[in-house]
C-alpha positions in Angstrom: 63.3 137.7 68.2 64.7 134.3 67.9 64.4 131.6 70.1 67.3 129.8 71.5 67.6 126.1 70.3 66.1 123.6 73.5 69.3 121.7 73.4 71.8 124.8 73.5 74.4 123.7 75.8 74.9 125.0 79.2 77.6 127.8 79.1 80.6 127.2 81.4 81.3 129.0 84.4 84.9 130.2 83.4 83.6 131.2 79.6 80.9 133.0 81.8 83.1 135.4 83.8 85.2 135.8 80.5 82.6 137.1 79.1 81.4 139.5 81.9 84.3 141.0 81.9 84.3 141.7 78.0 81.0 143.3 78.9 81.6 144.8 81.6 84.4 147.1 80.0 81.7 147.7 76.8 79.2 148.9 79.6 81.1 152.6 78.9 79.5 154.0 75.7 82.5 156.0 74.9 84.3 152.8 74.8 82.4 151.0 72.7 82.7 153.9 69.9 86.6 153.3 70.5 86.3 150.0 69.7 84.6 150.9 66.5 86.7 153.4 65.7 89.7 151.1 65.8 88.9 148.4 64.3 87.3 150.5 61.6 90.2 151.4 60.2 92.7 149.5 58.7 96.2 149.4 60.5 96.9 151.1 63.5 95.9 154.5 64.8 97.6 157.1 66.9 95.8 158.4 70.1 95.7 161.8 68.5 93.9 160.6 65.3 91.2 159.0 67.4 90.9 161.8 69.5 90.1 163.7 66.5 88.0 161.5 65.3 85.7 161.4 67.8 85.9 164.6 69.1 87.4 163.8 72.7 90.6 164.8 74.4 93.6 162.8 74.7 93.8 162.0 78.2 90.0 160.5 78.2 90.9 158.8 75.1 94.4 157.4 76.5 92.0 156.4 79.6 89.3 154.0 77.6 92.6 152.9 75.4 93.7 151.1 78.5 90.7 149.7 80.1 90.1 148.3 76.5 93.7 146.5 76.7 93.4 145.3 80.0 90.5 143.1 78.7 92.4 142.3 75.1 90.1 144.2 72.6 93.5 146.2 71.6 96.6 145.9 71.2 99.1 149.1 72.6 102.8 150.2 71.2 105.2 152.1 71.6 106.5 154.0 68.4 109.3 156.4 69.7 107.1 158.7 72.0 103.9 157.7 70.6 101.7 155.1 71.1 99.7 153.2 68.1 96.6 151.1 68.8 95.4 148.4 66.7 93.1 145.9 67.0 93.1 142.7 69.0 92.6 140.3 65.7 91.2 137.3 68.1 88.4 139.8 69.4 86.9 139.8 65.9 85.9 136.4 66.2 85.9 136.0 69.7 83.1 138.8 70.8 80.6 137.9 68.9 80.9 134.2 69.5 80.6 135.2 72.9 77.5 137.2 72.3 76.1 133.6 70.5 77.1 131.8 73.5 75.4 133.9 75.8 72.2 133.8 73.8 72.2 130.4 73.1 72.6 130.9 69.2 75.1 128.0 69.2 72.9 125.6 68.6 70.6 127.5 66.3 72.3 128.2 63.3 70.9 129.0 59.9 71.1 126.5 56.8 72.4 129.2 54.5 71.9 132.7 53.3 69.0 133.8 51.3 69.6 136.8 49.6 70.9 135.5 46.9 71.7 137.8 44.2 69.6 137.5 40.7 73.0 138.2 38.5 75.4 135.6 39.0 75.0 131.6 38.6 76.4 128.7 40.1 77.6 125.8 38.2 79.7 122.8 38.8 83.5 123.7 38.0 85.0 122.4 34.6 88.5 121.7 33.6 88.2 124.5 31.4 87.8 126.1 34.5 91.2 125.9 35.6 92.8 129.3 34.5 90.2 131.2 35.6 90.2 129.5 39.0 93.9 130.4 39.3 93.3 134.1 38.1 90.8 134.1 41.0 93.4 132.1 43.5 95.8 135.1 42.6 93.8 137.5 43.4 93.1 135.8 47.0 96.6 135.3 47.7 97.5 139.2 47.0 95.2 140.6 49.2 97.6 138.9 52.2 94.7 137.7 54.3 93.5 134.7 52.3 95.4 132.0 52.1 99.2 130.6 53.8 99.8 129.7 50.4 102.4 132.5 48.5 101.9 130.8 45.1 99.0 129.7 43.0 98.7 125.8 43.4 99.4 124.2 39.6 95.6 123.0 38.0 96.5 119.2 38.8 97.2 119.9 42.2 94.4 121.2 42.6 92.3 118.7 40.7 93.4 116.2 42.9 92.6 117.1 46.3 89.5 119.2 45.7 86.7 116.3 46.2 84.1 115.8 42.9 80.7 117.1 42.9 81.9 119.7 45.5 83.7 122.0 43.2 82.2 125.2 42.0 82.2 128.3 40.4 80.3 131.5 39.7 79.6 133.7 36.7 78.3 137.4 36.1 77.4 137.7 32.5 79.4 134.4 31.5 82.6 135.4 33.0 83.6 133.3 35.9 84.2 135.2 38.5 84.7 133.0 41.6 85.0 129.4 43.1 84.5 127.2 45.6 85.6 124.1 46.2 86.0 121.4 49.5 88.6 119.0 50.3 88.2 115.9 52.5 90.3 116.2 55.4 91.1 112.7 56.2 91.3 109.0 54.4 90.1 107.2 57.3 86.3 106.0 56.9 85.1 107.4 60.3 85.5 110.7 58.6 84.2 110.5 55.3 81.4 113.1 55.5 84.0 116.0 57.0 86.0 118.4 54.8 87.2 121.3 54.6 86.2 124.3 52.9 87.2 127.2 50.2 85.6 130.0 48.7 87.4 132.5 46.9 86.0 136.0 44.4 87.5 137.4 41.9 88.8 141.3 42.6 87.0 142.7 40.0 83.3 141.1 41.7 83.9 141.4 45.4 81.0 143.1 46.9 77.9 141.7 44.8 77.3 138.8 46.7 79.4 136.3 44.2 80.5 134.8 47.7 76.7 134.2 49.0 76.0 132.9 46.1 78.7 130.2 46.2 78.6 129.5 49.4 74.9 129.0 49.5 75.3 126.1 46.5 78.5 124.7 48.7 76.3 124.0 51.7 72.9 122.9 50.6 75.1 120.7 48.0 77.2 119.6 50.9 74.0 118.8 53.0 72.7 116.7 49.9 75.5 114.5 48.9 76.2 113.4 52.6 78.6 115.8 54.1 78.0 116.3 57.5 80.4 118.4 59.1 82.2 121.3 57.0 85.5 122.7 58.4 87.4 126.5 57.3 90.0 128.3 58.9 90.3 132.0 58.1 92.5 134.8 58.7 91.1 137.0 61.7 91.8 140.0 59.7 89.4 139.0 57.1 85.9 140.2 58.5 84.3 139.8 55.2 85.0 136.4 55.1 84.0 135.2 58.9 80.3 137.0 58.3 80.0 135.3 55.3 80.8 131.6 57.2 78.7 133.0 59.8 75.5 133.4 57.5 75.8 129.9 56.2 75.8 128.0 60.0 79.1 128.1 60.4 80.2 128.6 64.2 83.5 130.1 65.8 85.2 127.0 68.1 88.0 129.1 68.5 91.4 130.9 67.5 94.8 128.8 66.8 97.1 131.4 67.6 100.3 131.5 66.0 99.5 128.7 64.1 102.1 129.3 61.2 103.9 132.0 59.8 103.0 134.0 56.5 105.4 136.4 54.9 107.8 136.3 58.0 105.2 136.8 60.5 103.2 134.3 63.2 99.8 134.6 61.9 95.9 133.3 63.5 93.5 131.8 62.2 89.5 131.4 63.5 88.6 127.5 63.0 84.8 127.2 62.2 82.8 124.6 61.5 79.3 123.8 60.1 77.3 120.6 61.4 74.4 119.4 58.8 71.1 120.5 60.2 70.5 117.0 62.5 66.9 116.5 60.6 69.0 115.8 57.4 71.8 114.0 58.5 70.0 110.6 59.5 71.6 107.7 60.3 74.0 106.7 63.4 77.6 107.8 62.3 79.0 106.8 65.6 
């Protein structure tokens, strides 16, 4: 069992009886296999289909389904004379950062992951690098819940704002096969050590832990070369993403809502960050 950091800060009153209420409504097992069931599956789902799906009539179903919007968890609408449920995108990031909170996990964050996988190598990106990167950048921007961006960025564009010695990519058997890369978020001096943060896989590799790997060199590299504060901002739909940012000490601050819109549509985005564990960062940046 871990213990929670001595210098975990106090949680706040408000944030307190926010999150009493979240688990107050979770206190009902059935709804918390709701929950699951919704945000499961991609889309929404009719009442029916989750009543068949987890073996429990309608009205009970239609029952939970409310108490679960009344606390934000989902989302209800009307289609004709039906009713489709989907999933509350900000509660993605915003439960468990409330279960941290509670705990006192805030404070306590790991350095990085561990389980690195034996198969695919990190190196520092190349120029010849560049297509490859792109391919990868594609790939990214198809899926719909990478990236604002609609088109791949040209190689010098990218060359210049991505910061040197902070650039990377991985390979499986020689083939790059994903990137990483940070970009300093301001040109004022005061904030030298922050930037933000990429990581991107290629299609054909997601799923072997090309991403862990990458983002395992980004960090500790980061840490080394006198970064001290990391910054991403990712789509709320993409889960796999926020764990993976979550492994490597980065922590939720919160959800921009409606922060710009994609494709014709307002879209959110979680804002994390990751601090440099204070033992390494030295020195008084104030």
């Amino acid at each position: 069992m871990t213990t929670p950091a001595p210098d975990a800060p106090a949680l706040d009153p408000a944030d307190a009886a926010t999150y009493a209420s979240w688990f107050a409504c979770l206190a009902e097992p059935t709804r918390v296999r709701l929950l699951h069931a919704i945000a499961s599956r991609p889309g929404t789902s009719g009442v029916g289909e989750l009543a068949d799906a987890l073996g429990i009539g309608q009205p009970t179903i239609s029952h939970h389904l409310r108490k679960l919007a009344d606390v934000g968890f989902v989302i209800l609408a009307k289609e004709g004379t039906s009713t489709r449920v989907a999933i509350n995108a900000a509660c993605c990031s915003g439960l468990p950062h409330a279960a941290d909170a509670v705990m006192g996990l805030l404070a306590a964050r790991p350095c990085c992951p561990t389980d690195l996988p034996e198969d695919v190598s990190v190196r520092a990106m190349e120029e010849t690098d560049f297509p490859a990167v792109r391919r990868i950048y594609a790939d990214g921007i198809a899926t719909g819940d990478a990236t604002f961006e609609t088109e791949v960025p040209d190689a010098a564009a990218l060359d210049a704002k991505w910061l040197s010695g902070h650039r990377w990519v991985a390979e499986v058997d020689g083939e790059v096969v994903g990137w990483a890369a940070a970009t300093r978020v301001s040109d004022r001096a005061v904030y030298a050590g922050v930037a933000e943060t990429s990581v991107y896989v290629g299609a054909s590799a997601r799923g072997r832990g090309v991403g862990t790997a990458l983002i395992h060199r980004q960090v500790t590299e980061a840490d080394r070369q006198g970064l001290w504060t990391l910054q991403t901002s990712i789509f709320p739909e993409n889960k796999a993403s926020l764990a993976l940012h979550h492994s490597a000490g980065f922590r939720t601050l919160g959800v921009r809502e409606r922060i710009a819109r994609h494709r014709g549509r307002w879209r959110d985005t979680v804002l994390l960050e990751r601090r440099r564990p204070e033992d390494e960062a030295g020195g008084d940046r104030d």
